[in-house]
Every structure is written in structure tokens, then in C-alpha cells.
N, C-alpha and C positions, 0 to 999 in steps of 0.2 A: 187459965182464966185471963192473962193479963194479953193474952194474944186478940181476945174479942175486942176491944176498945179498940185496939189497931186495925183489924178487917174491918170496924165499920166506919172509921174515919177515911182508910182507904178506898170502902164505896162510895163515901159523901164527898170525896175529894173527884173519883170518875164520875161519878152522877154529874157534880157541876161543873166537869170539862166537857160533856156530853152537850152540854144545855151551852154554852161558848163558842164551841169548836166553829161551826158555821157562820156567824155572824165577826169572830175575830179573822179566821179565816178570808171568809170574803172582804170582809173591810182594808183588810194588809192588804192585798192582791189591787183593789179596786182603788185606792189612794196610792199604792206602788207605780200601778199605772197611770192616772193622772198626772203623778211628777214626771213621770216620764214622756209623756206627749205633750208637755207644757213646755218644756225643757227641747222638744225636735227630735226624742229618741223614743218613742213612740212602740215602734216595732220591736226595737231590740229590748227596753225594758217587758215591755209586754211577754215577748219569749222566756228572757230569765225567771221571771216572776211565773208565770206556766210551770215552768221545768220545776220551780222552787216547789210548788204547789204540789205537783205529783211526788217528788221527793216527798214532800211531808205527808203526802195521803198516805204512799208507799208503807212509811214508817208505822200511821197511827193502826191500818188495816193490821197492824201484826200485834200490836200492844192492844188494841179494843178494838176488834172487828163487831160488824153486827152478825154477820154470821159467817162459826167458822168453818162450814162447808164448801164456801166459795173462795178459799181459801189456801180450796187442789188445784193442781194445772190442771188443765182445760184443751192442752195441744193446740190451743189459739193464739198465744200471745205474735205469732209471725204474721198470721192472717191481721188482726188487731193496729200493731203495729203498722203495716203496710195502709191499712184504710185511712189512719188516724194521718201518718204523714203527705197521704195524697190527699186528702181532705182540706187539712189544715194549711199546706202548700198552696191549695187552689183557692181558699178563700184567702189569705193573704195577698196573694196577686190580684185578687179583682180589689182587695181594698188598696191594694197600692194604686191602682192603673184608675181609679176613683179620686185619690187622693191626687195624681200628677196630672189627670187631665183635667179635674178642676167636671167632673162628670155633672154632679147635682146642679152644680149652676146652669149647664148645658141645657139638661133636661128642665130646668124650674122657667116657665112661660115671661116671669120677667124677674128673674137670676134670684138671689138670693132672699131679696124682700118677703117675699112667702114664707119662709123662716123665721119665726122672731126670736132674730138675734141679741135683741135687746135682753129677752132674759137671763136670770143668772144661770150661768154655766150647768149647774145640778138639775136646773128645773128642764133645760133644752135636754140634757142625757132622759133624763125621765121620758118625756115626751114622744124622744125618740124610740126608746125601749116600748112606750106605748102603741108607738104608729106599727113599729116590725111585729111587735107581739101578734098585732092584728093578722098578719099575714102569713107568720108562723104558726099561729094556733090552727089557723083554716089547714095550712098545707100539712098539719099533721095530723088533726082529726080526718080528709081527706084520702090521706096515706092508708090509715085503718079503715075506713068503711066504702071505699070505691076498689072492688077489685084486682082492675088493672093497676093499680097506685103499689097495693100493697107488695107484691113481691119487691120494691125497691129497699122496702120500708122492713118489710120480713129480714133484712139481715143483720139490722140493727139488734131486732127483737129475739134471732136466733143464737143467743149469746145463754151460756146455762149457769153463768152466775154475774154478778154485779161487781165490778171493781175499778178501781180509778182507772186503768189500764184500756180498758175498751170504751171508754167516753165518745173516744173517734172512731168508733167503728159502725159507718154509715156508708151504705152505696155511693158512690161521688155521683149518679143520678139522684139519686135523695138528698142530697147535700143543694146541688147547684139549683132543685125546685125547691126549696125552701129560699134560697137567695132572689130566686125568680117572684115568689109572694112576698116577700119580705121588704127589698132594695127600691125597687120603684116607685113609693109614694114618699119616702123619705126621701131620694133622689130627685125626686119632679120638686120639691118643697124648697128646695135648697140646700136642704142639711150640710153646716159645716162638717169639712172634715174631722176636727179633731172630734166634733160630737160624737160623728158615724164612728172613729176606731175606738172612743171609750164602749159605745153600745157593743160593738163586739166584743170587744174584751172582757166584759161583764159576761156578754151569753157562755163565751169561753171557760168565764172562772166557774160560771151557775152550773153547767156542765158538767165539770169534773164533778163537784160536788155532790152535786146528782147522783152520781153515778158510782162513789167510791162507797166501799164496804167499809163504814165507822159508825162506831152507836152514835148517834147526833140525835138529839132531842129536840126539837125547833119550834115546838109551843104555838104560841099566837103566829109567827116565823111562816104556818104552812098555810097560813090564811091569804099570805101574798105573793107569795112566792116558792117556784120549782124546790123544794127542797129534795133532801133521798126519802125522807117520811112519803113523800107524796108519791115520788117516780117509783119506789118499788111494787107500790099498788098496781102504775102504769106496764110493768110490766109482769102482772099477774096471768097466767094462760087462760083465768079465768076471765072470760070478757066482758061480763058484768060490772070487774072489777079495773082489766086492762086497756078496757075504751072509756077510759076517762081520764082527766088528769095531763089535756093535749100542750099545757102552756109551756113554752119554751126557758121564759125567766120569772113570769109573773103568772098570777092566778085568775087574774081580771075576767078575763072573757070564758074560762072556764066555770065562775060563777055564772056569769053573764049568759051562759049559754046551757046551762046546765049539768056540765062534766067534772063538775069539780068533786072528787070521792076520798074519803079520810075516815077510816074507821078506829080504834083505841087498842085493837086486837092486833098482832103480829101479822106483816103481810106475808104470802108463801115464799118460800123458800127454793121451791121447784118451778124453776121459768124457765122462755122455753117458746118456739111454734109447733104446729102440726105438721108442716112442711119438711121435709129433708133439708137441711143445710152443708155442704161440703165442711170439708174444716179448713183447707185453704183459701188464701187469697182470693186466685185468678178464679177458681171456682166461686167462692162467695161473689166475684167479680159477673160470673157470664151465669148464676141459677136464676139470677128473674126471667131470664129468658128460654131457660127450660119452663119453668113455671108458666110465662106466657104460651108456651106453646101446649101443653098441658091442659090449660083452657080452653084455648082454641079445639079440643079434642071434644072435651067436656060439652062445649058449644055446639059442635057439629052433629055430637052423638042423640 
């Protein structure tokens, strides 16, 4: 009998780390970063702090998964791998090659003034996550309901479980049209640099998060924002339930537009496309292109 007082202090004790996790989580990561591109180390902290972050997901997925089915190998972690570094590779270079040519000014019709700089720091980061939101929401609801879009997009979604590990596994053509809707009204604006690398950084941290297998409870939390409460609806096979939920960091425009979906019930478990997916790389690399041609079949026939 004396064992019962301790299993449920130990629920109450996981219950209130469940309902923490994401909001101390993101908070470390996104104040980590700020010192660090305040400081000129920008990159390099932003990198330690990533790695720090999957280490920790690594860890909680094994001590409080949300589900422990996704939990088997999957024979993808090399394909996975591979995406996430060419991925991540490629968007750091456009934001370097942004931050050295001094780009947004370039592009802004009379340099930075369209910016207001004037405001404080947090309120410009906002702002900015506001403007990109804009253009990531379109390019991913897009991805799902235009055909030709989707096989880019199919191999994010071809993944059969959820875990910090696959966060970066997107087509690098799915990647760099998301930067392509995203980067240009922020850039014509002026947007300082350090603004623009905090805004990434966040999409960055909101990401993993996303995407990692940990009971996280986030309450009021998924009213605003991508949490995993929300994305694993997103990536339900069911599409009543899987074409919704397109917002990148924020939920704005998925109220705004009508996509926004949260139900109180357990999301599935079983995710997934109808499409064939290779389980390598190179092959995840060149099937949208079977897939186009597939269509072109379909078309013709």
C-alpha cells in the first residue's frame, strides 16, 4: 500500500513536466540564441544550442515518449540524416550570404527605413516571424493541395513515425520554395540581420519540437503556436485531419484561413503516404520525379 502514494506523485510529478517541457525548452534555446548573436557568435551558438536540443529530445523520447511504437528503427535514420544536413547546410549559407552582402538593404527601394527599426528588439523578431509565417503558410498548404507541389512535399510526410531525428527530412526543392515564399518581403523591407537569424532560429528550435516524440501538453500553448499537439494531427493519413494545421511557427493564419484543427482525442499513430517512398537518400532524392512522370501517364491516359 505504501508503494501507491509514490506512483502517483510520480504521475503528478510527469504530468507537470509534460505541461513545461516545451515552453522551458524553447525559452533556453531562443534566449541562448539571442546572447549569442548579440555577442557576433550568432551561428556558432545557434549550432551548439540545436545539437544541445536534440541531445535533450534524444534523451526525454526514451524516458516519456508519446508513443512507444515509433520508437523501432525505421532503416531511415541515414536517409534522415543525409536531408537534414543538406538542408540545414543550404539554409545557413543563404543566411550567411544575406547577412555579408548586406541583401535586404539591396533589395528594400530606400534601404532600411521600411524596417522600423525603431522598435524593440522582440517586437521586430515578432514581426518578422509574422511576415515569413505569411509565406510559409501558403507554401505549405500549397505543397498539399496542388499536385505537382506535392510529391516534393510527400517525402517529408513519408516518414512512419515522428521523432526529433527526422525534423530535417525535407526535399532540399521543398526547402529552398519555402525560402523562395518566405525571404522576399522581409528582405525588400529591410529586415536587419540579426532580426532575420533570430527568426530562423526559432523556425529551427519550433521544429524539432514539432516533430520529437515527448508527451508535451501545451494547453492554451496550441492556440499560437506549431506545437507536436498540433503537427501530429498534420500528419494524419487522414486528410480531413492532415490538411490542416500548414503554420510553420505560429497559428495565425491557420485560424485566419481556416485550417487550424485540435481535437482532445489521441491523434493516430499510423502515418504515412499512399505513394511508395524508397527508404534511401538518393532515392527519396530523385521519387518526385518518378511520381511526376506517373502523372504525366495518368494525364495522358
Amino acid at each position: 500500500m505504501a508503494r501507491q502514494p509514490g506512483r502517483r506523485m510520480h504521475q503528478t510529478m510527469k504530468t507537470l513536466l509534460s505541461y513545461l517541457l516545451w515552453p522551458a525548452l524553447f525559452g533556453a534555446c531562443t534566449i541562448a540564441t539571442a546572447i549569442g548573436i548579440a555577442y557576433d557568435h550568432g551561428i556558432l551558438v545557434f549550432n551548439v544550442t540545436y545539437l544541445a536540443l536534440a541531445a535533450t529530445l534524444c534523451v526525454l523520447e526514451r524516458i516519456m515518449p508519446h508513443e512507444r511504437r515509433w520508437l523501432a528503427p525505421d532503416r531511415q535514420m541515414t536517409a534522415d540524416l543525409c536531408h537534414t544536413l543538406l538542408n540545414k547546410g543550404v539554409v545557413q549559407m543563404i543566411i550567411v550570404f544575406t547577412t555579408l552582402t548586406g541583401l535586404g538593404r539591396t533589395m528594400g527601394a530606400s534601404g532600411p527605413n521600411h524596417w522600423p527599426v525603431g522598435w524593440p528588439w522582440a517586437l521586430q523578431i515578432v514581426l518578422c516571424l509574422v511576415l515569413m509565417e505569411l509565406g510559409l503558410y501558403w507554401q505549405h498548404r500549397l505543397a498539399h493541395e496542388i499536385p505537382r507541389l506535392w510529391p516534393f512535399h510527400a517525402v517529408h510526410h513519408s516518414v512512419p513515425r515522428l521523432w526529433f531525428f527526422n525534423t530535417g527530412r525535407f526535399h532540399l526543392v521543398d526547402t529552398l520554395s519555402g525560402l523562395v515564399f518566405c525571404l522576399p518581403l522581409v528582405l525588400a523591407l529591410g529586415v536587419p540581420n540579426p532580426v532575420l537569424s533570430m527568426a530562423a532560429a526559432i523556425t529551427a528550435f519550433i521544429g524539432m519540437l514539432t516533430h520529437c516524440n515527448v508527451e508535451m501538453r501545451c494547453g492554451v500553448l496550441n492556440t499560437v503556436f506549431n506545437t507536436p499537439n498540433l503537427h501530429r494531427w498534420h500528419h494524419s493519413p487522414d486528410l480531413r485531419e492532415g490538411n490542416k494545421n500548414y503554420g510553420e511557427n505560429i497559428t495565425v493564419f491557420d485560424h485566419l484561413f481556416g485550417t487550424y484543427f485540435f481535437e482532445s482525442r489521441r491523434p493516430p499513430a499510423e502515418i504515412g503516404i499512399a505513394e511508395p517512398m524508397p527508404v534511401g537518400f538518393l532515392g527519396q532524392l530523385k521519387a518526385p520525379f518518378a511520381m511526376f512522370r506517373a502523372l504525366g501517364r495518368v494525364a495522358a491516359e
